[in-house]
FIFI-361146 format. One record per residue (C-alpha): z, x, y; residue in three letters. Coordinates in steps of 0.1 Angstrom, whole numbers, always signed. Example, Ala and Ser with C-alpha at 12.3 -4.5 7.8 and 13.67 -1.06 7.14 Angstrom:
2
((+78,+123,-45),"ala");
((+71,+137,-11),"ser");
//
This chain:
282
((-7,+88,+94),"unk");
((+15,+62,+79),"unk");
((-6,+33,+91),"unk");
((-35,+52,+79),"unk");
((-25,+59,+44),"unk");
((-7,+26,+37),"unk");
((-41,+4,+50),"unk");
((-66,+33,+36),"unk");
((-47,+26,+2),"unk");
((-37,-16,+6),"unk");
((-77,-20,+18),"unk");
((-94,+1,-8),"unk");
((-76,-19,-37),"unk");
((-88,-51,-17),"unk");
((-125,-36,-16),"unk");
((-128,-31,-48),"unk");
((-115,-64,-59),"unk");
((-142,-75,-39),"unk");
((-165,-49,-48),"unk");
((-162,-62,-84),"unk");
((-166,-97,-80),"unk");
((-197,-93,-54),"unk");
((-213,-69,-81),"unk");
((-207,-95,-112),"unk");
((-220,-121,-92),"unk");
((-251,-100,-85),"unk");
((-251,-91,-128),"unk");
((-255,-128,-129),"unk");
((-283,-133,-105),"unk");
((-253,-158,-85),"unk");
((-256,-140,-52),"unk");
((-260,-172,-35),"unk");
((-222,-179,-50),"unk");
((-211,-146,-30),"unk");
((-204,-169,-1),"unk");
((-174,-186,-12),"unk");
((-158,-149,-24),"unk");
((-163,-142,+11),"unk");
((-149,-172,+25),"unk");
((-115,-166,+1),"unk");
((-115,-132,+9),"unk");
((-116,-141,+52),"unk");
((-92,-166,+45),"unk");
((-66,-139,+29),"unk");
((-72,-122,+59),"unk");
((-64,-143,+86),"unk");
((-31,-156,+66),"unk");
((-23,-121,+62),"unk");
((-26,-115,+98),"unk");
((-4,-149,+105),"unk");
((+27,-135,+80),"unk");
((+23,-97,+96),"unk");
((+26,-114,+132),"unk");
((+56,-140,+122),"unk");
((+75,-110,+107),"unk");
((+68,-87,+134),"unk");
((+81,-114,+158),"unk");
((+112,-122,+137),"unk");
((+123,-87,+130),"unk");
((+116,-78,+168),"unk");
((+140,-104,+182),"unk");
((+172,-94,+162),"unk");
((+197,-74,+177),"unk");
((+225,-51,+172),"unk");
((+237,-48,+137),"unk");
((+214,-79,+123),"unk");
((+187,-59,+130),"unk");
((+197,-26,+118),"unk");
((+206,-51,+82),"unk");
((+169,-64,+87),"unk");
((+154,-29,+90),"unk");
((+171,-15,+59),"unk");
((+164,-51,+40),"unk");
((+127,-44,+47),"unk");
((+129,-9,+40),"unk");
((+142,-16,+4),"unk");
((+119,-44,-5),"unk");
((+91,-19,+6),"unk");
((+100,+2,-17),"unk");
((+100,-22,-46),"unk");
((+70,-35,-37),"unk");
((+56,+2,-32),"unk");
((+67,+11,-65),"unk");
((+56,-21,-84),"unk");
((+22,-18,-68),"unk");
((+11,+22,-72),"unk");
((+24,+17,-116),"unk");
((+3,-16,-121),"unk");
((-31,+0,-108),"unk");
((-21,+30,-125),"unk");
((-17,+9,-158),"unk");
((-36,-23,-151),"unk");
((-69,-1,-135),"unk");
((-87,-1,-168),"unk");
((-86,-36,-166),"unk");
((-87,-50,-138),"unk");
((-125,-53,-139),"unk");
((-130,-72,-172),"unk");
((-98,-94,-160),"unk");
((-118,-99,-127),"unk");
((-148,-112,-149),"unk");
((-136,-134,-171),"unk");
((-120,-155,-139),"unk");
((-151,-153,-124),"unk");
((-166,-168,-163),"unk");
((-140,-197,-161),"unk");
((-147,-202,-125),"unk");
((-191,-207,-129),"unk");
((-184,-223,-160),"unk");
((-160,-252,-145),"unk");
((-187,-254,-115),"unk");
((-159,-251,-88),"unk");
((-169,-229,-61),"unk");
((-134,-235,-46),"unk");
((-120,-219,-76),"unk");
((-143,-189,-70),"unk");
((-129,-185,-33),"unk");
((-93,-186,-46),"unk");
((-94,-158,-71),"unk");
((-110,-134,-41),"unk");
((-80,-153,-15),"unk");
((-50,-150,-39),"unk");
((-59,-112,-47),"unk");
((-66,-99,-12),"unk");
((-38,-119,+3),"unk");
((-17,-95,-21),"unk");
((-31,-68,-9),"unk");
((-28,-81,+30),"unk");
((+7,-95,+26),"unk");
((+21,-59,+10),"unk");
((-1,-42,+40),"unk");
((+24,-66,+65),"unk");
((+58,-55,+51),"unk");
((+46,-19,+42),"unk");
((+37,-16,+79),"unk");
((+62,-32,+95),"unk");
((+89,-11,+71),"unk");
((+72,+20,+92),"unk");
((+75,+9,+126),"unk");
((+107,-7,+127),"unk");
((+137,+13,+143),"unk");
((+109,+32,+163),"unk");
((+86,+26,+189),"unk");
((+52,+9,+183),"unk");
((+28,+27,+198),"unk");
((-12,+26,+199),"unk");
((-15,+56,+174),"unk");
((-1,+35,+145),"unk");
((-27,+4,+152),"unk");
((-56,+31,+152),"unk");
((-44,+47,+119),"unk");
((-44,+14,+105),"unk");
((-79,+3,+118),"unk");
((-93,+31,+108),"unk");
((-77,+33,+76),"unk");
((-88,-3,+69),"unk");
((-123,+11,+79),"unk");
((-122,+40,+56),"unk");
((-112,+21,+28),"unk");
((-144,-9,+36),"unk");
((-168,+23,+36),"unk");
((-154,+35,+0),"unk");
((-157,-3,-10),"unk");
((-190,-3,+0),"unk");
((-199,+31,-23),"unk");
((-185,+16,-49),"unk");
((-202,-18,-47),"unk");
((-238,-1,-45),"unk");
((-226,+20,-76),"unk");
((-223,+52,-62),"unk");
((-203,+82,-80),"unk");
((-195,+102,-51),"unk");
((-161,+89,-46),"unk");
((-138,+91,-78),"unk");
((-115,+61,-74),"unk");
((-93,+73,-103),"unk");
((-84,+105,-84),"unk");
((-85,+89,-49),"unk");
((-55,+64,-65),"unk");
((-37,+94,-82),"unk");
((-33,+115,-49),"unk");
((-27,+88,-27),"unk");
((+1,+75,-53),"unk");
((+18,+104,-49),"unk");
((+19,+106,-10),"unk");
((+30,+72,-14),"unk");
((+58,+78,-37),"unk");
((+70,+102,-11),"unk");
((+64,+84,+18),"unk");
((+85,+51,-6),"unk");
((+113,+80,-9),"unk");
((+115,+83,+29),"unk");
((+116,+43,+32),"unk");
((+151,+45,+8),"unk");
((+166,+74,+27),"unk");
((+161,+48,+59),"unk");
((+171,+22,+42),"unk");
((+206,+39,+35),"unk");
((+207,+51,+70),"unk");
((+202,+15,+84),"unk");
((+230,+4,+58),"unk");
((+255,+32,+70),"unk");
((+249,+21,+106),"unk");
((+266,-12,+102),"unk");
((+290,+1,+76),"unk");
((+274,-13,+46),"unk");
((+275,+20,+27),"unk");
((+298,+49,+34),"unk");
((+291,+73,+55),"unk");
((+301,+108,+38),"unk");
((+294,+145,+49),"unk");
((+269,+133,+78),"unk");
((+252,+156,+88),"unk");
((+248,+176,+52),"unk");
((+229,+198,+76),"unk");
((+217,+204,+107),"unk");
((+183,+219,+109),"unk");
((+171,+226,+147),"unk");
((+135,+232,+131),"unk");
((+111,+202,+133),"unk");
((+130,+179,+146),"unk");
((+112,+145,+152),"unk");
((+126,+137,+189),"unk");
((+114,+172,+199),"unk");
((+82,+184,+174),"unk");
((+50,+169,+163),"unk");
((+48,+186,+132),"unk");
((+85,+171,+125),"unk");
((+77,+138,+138),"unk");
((+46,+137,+113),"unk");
((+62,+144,+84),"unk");
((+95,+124,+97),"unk");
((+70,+90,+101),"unk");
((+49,+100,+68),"unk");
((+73,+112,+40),"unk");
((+113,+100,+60),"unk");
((+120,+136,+70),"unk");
((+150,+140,+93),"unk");
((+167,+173,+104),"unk");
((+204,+156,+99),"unk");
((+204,+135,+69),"unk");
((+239,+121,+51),"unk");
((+250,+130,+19),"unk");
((+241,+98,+7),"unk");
((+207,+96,+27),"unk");
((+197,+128,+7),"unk");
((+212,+119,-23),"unk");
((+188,+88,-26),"unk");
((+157,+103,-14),"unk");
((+163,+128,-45),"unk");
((+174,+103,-70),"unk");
((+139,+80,-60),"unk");
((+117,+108,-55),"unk");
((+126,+129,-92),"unk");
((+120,+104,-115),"unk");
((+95,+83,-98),"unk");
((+73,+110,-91),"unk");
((+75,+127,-130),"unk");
((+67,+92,-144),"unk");
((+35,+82,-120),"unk");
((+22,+117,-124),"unk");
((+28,+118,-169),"unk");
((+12,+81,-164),"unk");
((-21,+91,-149),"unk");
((-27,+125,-162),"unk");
((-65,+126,-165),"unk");
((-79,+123,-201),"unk");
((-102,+148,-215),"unk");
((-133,+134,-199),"unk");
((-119,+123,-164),"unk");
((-149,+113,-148),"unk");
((-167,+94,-180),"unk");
((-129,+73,-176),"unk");
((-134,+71,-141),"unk");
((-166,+51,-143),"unk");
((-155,+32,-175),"unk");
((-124,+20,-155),"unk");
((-141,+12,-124),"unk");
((-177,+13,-117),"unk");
((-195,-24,-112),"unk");
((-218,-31,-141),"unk");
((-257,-42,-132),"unk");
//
């Protein structure tokens, strides 16, 4: 469920960027121009791909307390990345279309396809990059299975069916809301990633180890439950934490999640907002 969400919400931003610039391009009977936003957008892919597989390997061949420093490194930075990433759509959203557009403008006007393909590769390599660390943050310190690739397959093909919707127009999907839940269950899923992080750190005596465990819960516990092994690889929830470990879930998760939530309250016509903000013009 980790993989699913994190690609499901790292693919649909890439869609739409996509979405938009494949719909403007149709608004300005350029459709034969589509190809080079494809050919930036497979690019991003396969580099995003090549940096997942060279971190993977890196971070798989440490040992000992180098990779316990690594794990809790990348947990961290997936966190600030996390963060960064679910406040700018929340703020940038509105837009992010008419941004798109006026690089696309520059682009047709300066005649350079190859400036066409980079805006697509530069913005879905953001996207595919973040995916790499985000998933990589969730399988380190655990054992890789075939479950997570599936989630993030079909995550990934979730998110190209919404992009589709939303390329041919349709209003069945609203995007706003789809970002505002799935920012929260990221924020909480972000808030497991620094309670690992300070684990990781305590392991190697980074950070002090104080009052471990703060309690001892026999109930959904990962090793021995799927419910607790769900919610342990989805939100960071653990049966023994530290004092510290729960200390800095709480002092993330509080503020965070107040903030995101007073940022994207809906307005007094949500859905007349949603389609401002993010529906392709024709």
């Amino acid at each position: 469920m980790a993989a699913f969400l994190l690609m499901l919400r790292e693919g649909l931003e890439a869609a739409i960027i996509v979405a938009i610039l494949l719909g403007y391009l149709r608004q300005l009977d350029r459709r034969q121009d589509s190809r080079w936003v494809w050919a930036g957008t497979a690019s991003a892919v396969l580099v995003s791909l090549a940096v997942g597989v060279t971190l993977w390997n890196t971070v798989g061949g440490l040992e000992g307390a180098a990779e316990e420093i690594a794990e809790g490194v990348i947990a961290f930075a997936a966190v600030g990345l996390l963060t960064w990433m679910i406040f700018w759509m929340g703020q940038q959203a509105r837009q992010i279309k008419g941004h798109l557009h006026d690089q696309v403008d520059a682009a047709l006007a300066a005649g350079g396809a190859t400036a066409l393909a980079l805006i697509a590769f530069v913005s879905v390599l953001r996207e595919g990059v973040e995916s790499a660390l985000f998933l990589i943050s969730t399988t380190t310190g655990t054992e890789a299975s075939g479950s997570q690739l599936v989630g993030g397959v079909f995550g990934l093909a979730v998110a190209v069916g919404i992009g589709v919707l939303f390329y041919a127009g349709s209003s069945a999907v609203d995007i706003r809301a789809f970002f505002r839940i799935t920012g929260v269950l990221i924020i909480l899923f972000a808030a497991g990633l620094v309670s690992k992080g300070v684990h990781e750190f305590q392991e190697v005596g980074l950070l002090p180890t104080i009052s471990e465990p703060v309690w001892d819960l026999d109930v959904l516990d990962p090793s021995t439950s799927t419910i607790g092994r769900f919610l342990g690889s989805l939100f960071g929830w653990t049966p023994r934490p530290s004092l510290l470990m729960a200390i800095a879930y709480t002092a993330y998760l509080i503020p965070v999640l107040v903030t995101y939530l007073r940022m994207t309250r809906p307005t007094r016509s949500p859905m007349a907002t949603s389609t401002e903000a993010v529906a392709p013009r024709r």
